[in-house]
GUVO-91689 format. One record per residue: x, y, z of N, C-alpha, C, O in turn; residue in one letter. Coordinates in steps of 0.02 Angstrom, whole numbers, padded with zeros to 5 digits, always signed. Example, Ala and Ser with C-alpha at 12.3 -4.5 7.8 and 13.67 -1.06 7.14 Angstrom:
2
+00660-00284+00390+00615-00225+00390+00660-00165+00390+00712-00166+00423A;+00642-00112+00354+00684-00053+00357+00645+00002+00394+00670+00057+00402S;
This chain:
312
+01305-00557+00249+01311-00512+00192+01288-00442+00211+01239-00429+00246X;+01327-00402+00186+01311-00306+00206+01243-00313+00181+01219-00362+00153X;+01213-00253+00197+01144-00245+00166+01164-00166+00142+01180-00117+00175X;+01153-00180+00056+01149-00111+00024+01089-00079+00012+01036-00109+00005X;+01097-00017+00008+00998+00009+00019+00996+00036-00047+01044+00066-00071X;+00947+00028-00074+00934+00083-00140+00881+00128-00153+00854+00121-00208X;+00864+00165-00124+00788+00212-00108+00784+00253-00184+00825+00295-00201X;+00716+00228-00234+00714+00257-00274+00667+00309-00263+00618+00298-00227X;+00678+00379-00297+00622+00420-00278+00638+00473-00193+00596+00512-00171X;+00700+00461-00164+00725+00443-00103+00699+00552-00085+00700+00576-00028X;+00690+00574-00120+00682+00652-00135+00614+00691-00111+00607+00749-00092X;+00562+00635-00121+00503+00654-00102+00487+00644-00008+00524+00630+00039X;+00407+00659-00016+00405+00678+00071+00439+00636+00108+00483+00650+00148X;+00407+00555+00088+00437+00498+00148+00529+00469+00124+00580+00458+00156X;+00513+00468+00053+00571+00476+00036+00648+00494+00069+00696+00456+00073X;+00644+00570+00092+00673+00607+00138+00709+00562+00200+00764+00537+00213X;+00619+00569+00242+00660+00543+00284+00668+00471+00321+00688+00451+00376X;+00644+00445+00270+00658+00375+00270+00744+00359+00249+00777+00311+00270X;+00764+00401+00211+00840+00408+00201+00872+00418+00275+00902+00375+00306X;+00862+00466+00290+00896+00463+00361+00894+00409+00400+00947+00383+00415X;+00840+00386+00422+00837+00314+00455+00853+00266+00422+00845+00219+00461X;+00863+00255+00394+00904+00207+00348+00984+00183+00342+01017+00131+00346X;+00996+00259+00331+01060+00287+00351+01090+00274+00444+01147+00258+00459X;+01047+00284+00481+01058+00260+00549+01067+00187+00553+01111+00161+00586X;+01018+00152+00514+01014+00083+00523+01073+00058+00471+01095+00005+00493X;+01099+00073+00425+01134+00041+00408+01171+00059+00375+01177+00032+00320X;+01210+00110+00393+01276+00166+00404+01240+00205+00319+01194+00185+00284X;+01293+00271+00312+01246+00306+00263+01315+00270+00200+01289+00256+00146X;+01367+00260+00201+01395+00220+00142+01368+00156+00111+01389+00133+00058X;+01313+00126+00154+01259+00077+00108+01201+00100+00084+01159+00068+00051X;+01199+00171+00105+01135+00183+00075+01131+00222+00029+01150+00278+00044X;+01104+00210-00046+01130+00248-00096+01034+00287-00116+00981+00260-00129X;+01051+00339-00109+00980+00382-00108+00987+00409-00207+01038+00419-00241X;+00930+00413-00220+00915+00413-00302+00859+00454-00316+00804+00429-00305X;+00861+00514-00340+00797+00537-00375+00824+00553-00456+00880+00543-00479X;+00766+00580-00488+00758+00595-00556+00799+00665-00566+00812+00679-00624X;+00822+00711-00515+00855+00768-00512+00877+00772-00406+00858+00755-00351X;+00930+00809-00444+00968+00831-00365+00930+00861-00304+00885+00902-00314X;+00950+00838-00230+00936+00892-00201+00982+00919-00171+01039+00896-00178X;+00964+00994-00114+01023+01018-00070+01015+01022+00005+01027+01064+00048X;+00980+00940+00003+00955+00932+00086+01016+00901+00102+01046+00865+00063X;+01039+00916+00166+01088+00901+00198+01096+00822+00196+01149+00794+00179X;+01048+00793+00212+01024+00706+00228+01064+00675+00173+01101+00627+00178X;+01046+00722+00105+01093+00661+00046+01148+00690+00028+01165+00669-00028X;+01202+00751+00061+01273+00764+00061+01318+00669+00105+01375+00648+00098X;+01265+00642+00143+01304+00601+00175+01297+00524+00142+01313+00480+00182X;+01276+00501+00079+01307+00453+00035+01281+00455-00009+01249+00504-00026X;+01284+00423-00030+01311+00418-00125+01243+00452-00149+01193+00457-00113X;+01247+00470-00203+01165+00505-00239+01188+00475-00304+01245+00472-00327X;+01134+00456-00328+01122+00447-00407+01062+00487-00456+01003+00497-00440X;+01075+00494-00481+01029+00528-00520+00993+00483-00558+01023+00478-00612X;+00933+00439-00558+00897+00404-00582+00800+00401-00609+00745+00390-00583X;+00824+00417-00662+00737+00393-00677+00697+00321-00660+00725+00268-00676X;+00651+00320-00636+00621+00279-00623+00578+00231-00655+00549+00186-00624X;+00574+00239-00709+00561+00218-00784+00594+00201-00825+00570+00194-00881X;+00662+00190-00813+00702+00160-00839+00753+00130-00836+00810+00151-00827X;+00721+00051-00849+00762-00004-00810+00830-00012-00831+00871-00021-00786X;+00847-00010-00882+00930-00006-00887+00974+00033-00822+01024+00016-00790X;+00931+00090-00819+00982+00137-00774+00973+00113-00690+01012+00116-00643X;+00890+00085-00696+00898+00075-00621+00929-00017-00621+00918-00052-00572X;+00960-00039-00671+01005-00115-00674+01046-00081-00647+01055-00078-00586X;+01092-00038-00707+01154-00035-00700+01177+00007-00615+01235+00000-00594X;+01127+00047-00577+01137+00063-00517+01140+00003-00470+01186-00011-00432X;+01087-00028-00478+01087-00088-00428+01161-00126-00445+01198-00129-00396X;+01181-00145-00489+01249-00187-00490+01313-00121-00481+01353-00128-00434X;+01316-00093-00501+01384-00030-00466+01366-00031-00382+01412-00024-00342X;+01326-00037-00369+01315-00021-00295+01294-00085-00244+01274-00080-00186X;+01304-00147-00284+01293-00219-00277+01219-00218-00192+01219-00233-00133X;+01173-00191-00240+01134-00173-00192+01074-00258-00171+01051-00302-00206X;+01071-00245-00106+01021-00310-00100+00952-00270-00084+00910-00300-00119X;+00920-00222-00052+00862-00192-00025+00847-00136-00085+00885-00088-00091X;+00793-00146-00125+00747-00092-00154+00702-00034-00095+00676-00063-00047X;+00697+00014-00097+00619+00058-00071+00611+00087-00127+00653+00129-00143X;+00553+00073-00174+00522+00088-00210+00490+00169-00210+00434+00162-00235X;+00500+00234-00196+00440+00268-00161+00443+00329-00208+00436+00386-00186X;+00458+00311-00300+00449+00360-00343+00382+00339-00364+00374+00279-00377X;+00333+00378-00370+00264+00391-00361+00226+00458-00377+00240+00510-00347X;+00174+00456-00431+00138+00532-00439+00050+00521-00385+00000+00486-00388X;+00072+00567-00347+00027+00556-00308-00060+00593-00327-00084+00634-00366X;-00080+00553-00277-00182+00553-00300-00191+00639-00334-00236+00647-00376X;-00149+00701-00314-00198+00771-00329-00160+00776-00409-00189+00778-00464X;-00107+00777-00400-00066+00781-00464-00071+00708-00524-00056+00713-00583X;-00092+00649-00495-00088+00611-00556-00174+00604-00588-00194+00565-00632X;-00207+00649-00553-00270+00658-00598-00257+00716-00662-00287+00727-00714X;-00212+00738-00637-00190+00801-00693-00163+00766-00763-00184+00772-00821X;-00113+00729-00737-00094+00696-00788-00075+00597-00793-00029+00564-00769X;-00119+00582-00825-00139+00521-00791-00106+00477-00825-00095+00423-00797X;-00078+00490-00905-00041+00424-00934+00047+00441-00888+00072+00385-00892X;+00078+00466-00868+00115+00497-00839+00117+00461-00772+00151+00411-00760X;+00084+00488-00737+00062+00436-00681+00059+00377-00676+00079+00347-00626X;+00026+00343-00740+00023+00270-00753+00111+00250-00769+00136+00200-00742X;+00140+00281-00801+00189+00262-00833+00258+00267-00781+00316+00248-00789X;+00223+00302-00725+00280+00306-00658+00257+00262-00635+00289+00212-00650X;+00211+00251-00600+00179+00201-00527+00185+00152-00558+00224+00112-00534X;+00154+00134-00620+00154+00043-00649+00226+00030-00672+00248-00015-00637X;+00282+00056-00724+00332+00031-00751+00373+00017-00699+00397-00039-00690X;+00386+00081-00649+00422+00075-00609+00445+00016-00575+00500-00012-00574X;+00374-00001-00542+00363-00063-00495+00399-00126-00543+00443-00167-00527X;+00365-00118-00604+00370-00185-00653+00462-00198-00664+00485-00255-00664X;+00497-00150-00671+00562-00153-00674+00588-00169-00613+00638-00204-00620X;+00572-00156-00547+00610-00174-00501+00597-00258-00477+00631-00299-00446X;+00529-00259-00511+00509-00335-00470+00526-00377-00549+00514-00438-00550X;+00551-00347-00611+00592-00388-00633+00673-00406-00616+00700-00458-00634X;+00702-00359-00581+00768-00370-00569+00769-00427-00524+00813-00470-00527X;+00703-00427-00466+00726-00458-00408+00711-00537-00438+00738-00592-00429X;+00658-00514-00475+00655-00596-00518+00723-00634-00541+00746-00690-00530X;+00737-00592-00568+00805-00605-00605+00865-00614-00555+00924-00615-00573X;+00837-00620-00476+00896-00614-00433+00960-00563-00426+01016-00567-00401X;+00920-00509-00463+00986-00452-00434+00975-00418-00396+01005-00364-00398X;+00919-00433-00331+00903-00374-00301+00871-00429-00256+00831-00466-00285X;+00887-00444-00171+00863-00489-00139+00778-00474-00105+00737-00519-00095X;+00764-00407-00092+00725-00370-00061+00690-00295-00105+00723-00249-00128X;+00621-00302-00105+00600-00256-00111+00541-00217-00071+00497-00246-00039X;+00546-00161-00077+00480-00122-00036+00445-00082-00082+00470-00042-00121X;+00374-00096-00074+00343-00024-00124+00278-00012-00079+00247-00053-00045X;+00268+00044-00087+00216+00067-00035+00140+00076-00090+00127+00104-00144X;+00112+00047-00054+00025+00073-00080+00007+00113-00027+00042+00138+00017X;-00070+00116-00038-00107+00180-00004-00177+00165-00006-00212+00133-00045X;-00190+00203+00058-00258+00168+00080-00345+00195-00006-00405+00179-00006X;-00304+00236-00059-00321+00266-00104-00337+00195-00161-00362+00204-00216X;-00315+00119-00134-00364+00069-00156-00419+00053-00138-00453+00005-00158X;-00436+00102-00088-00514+00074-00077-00551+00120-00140-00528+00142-00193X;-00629+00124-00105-00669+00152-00175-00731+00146-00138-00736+00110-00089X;-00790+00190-00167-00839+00204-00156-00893+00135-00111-00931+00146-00064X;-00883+00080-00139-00899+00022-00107-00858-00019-00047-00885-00058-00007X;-00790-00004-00048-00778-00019+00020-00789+00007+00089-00793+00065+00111X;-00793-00048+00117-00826+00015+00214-00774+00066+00226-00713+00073+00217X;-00828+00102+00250-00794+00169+00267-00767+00173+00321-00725+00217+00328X;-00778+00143+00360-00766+00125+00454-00718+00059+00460-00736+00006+00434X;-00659+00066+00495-00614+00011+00500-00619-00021+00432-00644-00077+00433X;-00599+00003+00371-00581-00032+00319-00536-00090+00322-00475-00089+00318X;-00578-00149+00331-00554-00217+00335-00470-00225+00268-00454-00189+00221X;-00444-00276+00290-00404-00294+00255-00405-00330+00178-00367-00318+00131X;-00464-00381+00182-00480-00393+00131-00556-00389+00130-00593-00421+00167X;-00579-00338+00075-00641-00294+00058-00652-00270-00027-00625-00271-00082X;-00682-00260-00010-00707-00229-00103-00654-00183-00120-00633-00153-00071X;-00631-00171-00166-00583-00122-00181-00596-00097-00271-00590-00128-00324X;-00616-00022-00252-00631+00002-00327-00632+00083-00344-00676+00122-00361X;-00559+00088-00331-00544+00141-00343-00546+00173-00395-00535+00145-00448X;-00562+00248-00391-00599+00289-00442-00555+00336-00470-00569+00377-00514X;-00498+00327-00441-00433+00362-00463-00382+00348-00499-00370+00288-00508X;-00335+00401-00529-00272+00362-00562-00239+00313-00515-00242+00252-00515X;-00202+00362-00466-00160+00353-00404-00197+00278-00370-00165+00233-00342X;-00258+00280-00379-00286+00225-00332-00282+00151-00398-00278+00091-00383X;-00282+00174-00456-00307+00122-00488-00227+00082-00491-00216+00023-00477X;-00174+00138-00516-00109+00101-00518-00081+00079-00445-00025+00055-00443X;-00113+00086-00391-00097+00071-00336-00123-00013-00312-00097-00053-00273X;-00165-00016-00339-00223-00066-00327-00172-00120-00389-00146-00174-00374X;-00170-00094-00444-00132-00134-00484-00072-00163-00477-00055-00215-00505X;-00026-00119-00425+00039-00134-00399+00047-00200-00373+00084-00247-00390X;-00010-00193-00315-00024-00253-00258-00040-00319-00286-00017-00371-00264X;-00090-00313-00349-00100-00378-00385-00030-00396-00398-00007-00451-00381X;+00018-00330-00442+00081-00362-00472+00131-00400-00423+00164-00450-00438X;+00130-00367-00363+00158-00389-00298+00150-00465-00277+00191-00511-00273X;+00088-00460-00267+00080-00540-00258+00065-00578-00316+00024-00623-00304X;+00088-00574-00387+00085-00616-00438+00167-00638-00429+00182-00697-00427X;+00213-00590-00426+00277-00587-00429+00293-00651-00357+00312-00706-00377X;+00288-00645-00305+00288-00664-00259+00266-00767-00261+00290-00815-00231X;+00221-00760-00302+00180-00828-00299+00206-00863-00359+00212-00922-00374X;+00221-00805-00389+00257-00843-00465+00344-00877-00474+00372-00927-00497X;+00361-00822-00443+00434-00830-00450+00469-00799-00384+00516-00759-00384X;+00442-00822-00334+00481-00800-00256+00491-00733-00257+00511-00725-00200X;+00491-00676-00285+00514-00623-00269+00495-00603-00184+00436-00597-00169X;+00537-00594-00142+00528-00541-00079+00495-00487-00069+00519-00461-00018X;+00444-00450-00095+00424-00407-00095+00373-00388-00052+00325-00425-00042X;+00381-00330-00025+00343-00322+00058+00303-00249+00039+00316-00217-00012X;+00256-00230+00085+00207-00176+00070+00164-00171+00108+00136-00217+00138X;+00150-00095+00114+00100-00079+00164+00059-00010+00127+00090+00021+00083X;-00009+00012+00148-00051+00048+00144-00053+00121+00178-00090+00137+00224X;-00010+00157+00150-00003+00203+00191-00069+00250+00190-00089+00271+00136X;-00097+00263+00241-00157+00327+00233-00106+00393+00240-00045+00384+00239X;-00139+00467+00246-00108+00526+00237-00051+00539+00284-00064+00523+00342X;+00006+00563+00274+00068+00560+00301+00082+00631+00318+00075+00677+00278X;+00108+00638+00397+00118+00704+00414+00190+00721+00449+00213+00681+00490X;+00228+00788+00430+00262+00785+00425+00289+00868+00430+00273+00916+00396X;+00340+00864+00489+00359+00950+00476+00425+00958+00458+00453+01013+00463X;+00465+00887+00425+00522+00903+00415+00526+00930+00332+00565+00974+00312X;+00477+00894+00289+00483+00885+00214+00389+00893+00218+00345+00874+00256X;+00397+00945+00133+00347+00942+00104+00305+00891+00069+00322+00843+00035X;+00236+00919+00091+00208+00869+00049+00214+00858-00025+00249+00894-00060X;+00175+00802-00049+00214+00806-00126+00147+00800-00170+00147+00771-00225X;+00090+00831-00142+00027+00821-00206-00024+00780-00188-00051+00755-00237X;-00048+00763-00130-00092+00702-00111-00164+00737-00089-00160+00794-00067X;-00211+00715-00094-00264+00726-00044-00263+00756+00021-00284+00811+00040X;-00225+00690+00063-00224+00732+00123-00159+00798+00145-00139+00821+00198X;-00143+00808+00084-00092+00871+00111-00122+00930+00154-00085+00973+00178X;-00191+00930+00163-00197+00998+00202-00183+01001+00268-00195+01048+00305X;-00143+00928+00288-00160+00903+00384-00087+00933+00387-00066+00948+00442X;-00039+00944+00318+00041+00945+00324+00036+01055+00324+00059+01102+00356X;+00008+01047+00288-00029+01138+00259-00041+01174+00327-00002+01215+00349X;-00094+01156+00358-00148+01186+00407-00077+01208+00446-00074+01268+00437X;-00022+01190+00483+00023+01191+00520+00059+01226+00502+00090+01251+00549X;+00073+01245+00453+00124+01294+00402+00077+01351+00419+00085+01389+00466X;+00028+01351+00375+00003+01428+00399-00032+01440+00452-00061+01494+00457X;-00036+01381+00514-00066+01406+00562-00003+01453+00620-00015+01492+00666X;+00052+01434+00596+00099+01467+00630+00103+01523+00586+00076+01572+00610X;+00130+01533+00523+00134+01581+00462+00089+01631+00491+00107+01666+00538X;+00010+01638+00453-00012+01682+00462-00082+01684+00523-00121+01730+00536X;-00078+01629+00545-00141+01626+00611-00217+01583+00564-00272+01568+00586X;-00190+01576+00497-00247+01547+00460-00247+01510+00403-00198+01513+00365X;-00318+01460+00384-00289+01430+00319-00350+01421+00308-00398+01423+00346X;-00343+01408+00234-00408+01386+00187-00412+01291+00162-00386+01247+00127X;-00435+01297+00183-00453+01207+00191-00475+01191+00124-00530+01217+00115X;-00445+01147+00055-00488+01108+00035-00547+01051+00032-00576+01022-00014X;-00550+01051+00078-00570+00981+00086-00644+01024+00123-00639+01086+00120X;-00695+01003+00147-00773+01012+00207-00743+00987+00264-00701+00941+00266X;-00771+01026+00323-00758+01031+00383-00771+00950+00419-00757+00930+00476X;-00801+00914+00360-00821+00845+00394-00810+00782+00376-00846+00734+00390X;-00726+00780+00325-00702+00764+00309-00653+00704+00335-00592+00708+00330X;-00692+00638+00367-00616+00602+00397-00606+00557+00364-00647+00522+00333X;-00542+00553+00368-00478+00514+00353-00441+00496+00385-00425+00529+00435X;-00411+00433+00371-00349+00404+00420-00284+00443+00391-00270+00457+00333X;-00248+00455+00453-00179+00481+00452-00122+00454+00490-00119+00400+00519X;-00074+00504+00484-00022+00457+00521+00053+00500+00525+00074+00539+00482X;+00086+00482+00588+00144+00545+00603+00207+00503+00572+00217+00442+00577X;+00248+00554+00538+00300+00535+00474+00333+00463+00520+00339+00409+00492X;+00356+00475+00602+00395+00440+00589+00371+00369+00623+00411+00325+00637X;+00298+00364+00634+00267+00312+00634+00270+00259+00553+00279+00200+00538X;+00260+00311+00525+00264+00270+00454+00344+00257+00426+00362+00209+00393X;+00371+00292+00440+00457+00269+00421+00446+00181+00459+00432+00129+00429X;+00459+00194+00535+00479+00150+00577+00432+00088+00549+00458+00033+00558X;+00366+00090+00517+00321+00026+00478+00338+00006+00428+00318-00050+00410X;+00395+00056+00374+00403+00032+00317+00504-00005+00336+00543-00041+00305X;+00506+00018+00379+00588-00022+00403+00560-00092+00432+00587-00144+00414X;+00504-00093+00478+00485-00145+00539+00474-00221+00482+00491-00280+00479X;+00433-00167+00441+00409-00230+00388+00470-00277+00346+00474-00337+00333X;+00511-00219+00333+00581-00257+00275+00618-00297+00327+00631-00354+00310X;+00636-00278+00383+00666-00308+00433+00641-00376+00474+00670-00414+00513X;+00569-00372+00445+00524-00430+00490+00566-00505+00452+00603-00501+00403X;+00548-00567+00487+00559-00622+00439+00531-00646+00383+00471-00634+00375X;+00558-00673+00347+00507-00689+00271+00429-00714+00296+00382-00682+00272X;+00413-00767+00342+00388-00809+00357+00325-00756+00392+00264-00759+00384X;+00359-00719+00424+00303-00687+00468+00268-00621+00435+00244-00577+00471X;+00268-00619+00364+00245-00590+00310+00228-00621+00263+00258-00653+00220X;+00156-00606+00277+00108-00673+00244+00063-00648+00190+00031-00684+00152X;+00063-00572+00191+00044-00533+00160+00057-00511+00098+00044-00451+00092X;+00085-00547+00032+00136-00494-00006+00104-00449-00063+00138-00432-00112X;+00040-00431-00055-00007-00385-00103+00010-00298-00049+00059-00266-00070X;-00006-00285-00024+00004-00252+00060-00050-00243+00122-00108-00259+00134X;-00007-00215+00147-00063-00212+00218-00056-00159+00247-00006-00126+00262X;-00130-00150+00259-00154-00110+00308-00122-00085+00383-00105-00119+00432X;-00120-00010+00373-00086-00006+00446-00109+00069+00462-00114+00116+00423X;-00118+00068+00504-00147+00138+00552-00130+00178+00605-00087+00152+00640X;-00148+00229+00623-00126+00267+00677-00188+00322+00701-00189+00328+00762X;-00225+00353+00674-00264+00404+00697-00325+00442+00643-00309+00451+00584X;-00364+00453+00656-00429+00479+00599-00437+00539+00635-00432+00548+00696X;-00453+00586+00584-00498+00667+00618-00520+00689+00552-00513+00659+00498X;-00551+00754+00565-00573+00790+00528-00547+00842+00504-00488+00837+00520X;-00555+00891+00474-00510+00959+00477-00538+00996+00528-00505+01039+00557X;-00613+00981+00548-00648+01019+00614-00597+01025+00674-00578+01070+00713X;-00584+00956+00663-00570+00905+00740-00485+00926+00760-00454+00930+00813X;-00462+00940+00671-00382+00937+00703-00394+01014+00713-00361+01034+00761X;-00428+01061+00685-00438+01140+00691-00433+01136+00766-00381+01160+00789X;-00475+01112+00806-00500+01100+00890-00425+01080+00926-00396+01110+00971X;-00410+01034+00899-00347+01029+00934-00276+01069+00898-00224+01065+00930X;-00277+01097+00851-00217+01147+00845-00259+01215+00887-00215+01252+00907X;-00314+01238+00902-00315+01301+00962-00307+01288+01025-00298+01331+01069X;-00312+01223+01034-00300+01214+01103-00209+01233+01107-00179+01221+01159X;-00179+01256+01056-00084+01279+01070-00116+01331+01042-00103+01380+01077X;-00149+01345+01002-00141+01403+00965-00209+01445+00945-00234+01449+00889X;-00233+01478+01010-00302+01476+01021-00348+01543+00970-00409+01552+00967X;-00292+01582+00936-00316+01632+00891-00309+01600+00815-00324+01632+00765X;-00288+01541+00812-00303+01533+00735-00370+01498+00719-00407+01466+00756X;-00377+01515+00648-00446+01513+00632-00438+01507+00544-00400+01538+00507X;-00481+01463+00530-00510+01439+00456-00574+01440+00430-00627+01453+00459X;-00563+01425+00371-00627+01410+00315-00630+01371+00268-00578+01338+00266X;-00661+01359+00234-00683+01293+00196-00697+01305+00109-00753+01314+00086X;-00639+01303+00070-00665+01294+00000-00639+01231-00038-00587+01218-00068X;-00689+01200-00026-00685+01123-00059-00661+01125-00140-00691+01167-00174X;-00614+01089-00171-00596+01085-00215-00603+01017-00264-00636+00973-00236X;-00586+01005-00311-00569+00926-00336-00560+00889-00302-00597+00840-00310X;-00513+00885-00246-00483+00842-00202-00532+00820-00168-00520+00766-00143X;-00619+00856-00150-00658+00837-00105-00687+00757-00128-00705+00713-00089X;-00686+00755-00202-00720+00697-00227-00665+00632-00204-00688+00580-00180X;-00596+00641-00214-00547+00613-00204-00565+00566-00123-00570+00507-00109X;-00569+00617-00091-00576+00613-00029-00626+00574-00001-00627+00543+00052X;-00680+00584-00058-00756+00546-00018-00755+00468-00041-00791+00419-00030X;-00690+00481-00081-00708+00394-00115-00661+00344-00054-00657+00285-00072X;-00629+00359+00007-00596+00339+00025-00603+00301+00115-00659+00317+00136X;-00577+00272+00153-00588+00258+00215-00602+00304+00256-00582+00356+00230X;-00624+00316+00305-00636+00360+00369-00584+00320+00411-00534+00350+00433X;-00595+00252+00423-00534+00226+00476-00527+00162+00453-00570+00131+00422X;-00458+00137+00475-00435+00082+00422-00430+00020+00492-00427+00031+00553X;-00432-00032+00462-00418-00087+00520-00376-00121+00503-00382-00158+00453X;-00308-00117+00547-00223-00139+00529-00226-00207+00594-00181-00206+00636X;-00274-00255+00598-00272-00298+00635-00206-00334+00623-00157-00338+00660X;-00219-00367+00549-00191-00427+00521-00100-00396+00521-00057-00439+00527X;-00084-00337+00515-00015-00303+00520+00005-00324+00596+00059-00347+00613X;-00056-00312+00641-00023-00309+00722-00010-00378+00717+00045-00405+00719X;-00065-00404+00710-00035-00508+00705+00023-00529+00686+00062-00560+00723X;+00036-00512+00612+00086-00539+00585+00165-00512+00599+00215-00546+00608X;+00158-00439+00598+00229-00430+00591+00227-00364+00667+00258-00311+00667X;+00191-00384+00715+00194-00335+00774+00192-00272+00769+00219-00236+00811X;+00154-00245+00705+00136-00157+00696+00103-00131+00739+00052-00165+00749X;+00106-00075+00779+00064-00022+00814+00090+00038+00794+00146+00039+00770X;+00059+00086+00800+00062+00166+00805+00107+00174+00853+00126+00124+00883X;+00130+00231+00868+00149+00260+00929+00131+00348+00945+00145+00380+00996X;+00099+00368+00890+00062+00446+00892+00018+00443+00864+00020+00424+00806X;-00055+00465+00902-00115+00503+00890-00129+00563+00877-00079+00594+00857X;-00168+00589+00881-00192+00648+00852-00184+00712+00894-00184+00768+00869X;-00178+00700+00950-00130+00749+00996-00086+00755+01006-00064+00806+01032X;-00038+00684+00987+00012+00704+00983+00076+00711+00920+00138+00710+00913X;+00024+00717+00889+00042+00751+00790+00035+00811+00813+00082+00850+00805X;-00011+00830+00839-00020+00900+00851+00046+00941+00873+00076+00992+00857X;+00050+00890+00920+00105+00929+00976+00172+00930+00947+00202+00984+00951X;+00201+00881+00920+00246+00890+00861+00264+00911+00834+00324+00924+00833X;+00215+00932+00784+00210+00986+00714+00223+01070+00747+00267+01109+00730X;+00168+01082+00801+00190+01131+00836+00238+01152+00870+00240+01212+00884X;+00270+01125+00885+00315+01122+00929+00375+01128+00876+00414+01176+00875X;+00376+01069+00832+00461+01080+00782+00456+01152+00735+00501+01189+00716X;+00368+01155+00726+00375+01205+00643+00397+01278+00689+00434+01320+00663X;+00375+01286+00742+00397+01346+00792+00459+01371+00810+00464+01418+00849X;
């Protein structure tokens, strides 16, 4: 059987370019890309676009059957800086959303789904160091709380009524093709923009700030590896943990002068700092390498080198 793709949300950062690879993997006439309004990125001139809200399941039925689609990617989402702003909003994207798609697949119209969480389920009581897989989780956020809620729904769906549904933990996502879209760690996507722009940037976040991160197309290639893995060898269906690299804003400052030895920053901590402190320093994606053969393939030098190199 063809495999039809249906990327909801397909508009935002990973969104993007997870469309493209997608499109490689499984020509761009199966892959039908969907946001809530148009874009004029080249990536979705090459198949089908729908214009779809994500909150409303009639429209995302009647897409899935016109487009006799078998593969969901879930990745319409108000992320951690923006869904503290507005939080029933947020709730009413991240929770319905999910709830409509993992009713279709219930209902067998949809063989496969993907929805991404974020390492923004941990919380003030989980370890801060190699955040184990299964740990305390008590997130202090919108973004974290409907995230955390997803994963329960994930594996209720899963245990209840077979649904397929696969997932992983993404920590902060970097990226010089597409903007960020409102998260915490957007300043690692920022710092690069204006370190070429104007030689400088203003950091939200304290100079001593770490977090796990990760280069865009490490995380594409984890959220394909996973849908593509066998049912069997995904044992996981709440999500999982997966990793690539931790720094600071000090640390990545140190290594963007080592290319770019006259830029220079400062530090005005904002809202986002609290965001930030409730969260992992470094995550431990053991149980991912076990089960479904996840590794990284870029660190923190060589995000560096990347970002510099394409945004130039």
């Amino acid at each position: 059987m063809i495999t039809k793709v249906l990327i909801i949300g397909a508009c935002g950062q990973i969104g993007t370019e997870l469309t493209a690879a997608l499109q490689t993997t499984y020509g761009a006439a199966n892959v039908i890309a969907s946001d809530i309004r148009e874009s004029d990125l080249e990536v979705f001139a090459n198949s089908p676009f729908e214009i779809l809200d994500a909150t409303n399941k009639e429209s995302i039925k009647a897409c899935v059957e016109k487009h006799q689609i078998t593969d969901v990617y879930l990745m319409a989402a108000l992320l951690s800086a923006k869904a503290e702003k507005n939080p029933e909003l947020a709730w009413d994207l991240n929770m319905n959303s999910l709830l409509h798609v993992l009713n279709l697949a219930k209902d067998k119209l949809i063989k496969k789904v993907f929805w991404p969480s974020s390492i923004a389920v941990f919380g003030k009581n989980s370890p801060k160091k190699d955040t184990p897989q299964h740990t305390i989780m008590d997130p202090s956020t919108v973004y974290g709380i409907s995230k955390l809620s997803g994963e329960r729904w994930c594996e209720y769906y899963h245990q209840k009524y077979g649904v397929d549904v696969r997932s992983i933990r993404y920590p902060g996502i970097i990226s010089w093709k597409t903007q960020p879209g409102g998260g915490t760690t957007d300043y690692a996507v920022e710092i690069f923009h204006e370190a070429i722009k104007n030689g400088s940037y203003t950091c939200f976040l304290k100079e001593d700030t770490m977090l796990p991160m990760m280069f865009m197309d490490d995380a594409v290639r984890a959220t394909i590896d996973i849908m593509n893995a066998k049912s069997t060898e995904v044992k996981i269906r709440s999500s999982y943990n997966i990793a690539a690299t931790s720094f600071t804003p000090k640390e990545l400052t140190k290594e963007i002068q080592e290319l770019l030895p006259d830029f220079t920053i400062n530090y005005q901590p904002d809202f986002r700092q609290a965001i930030a402190d409730s969260w992992p320093e470094s995550i431990d994606d053991t149980t991912a390498s076990t089960d479904w053969n996840w590794t990284a393939s870029f660190d923190t030098k060589a995000i560096v080198s990347e970002m510099i190199t394409n945004l130039k």
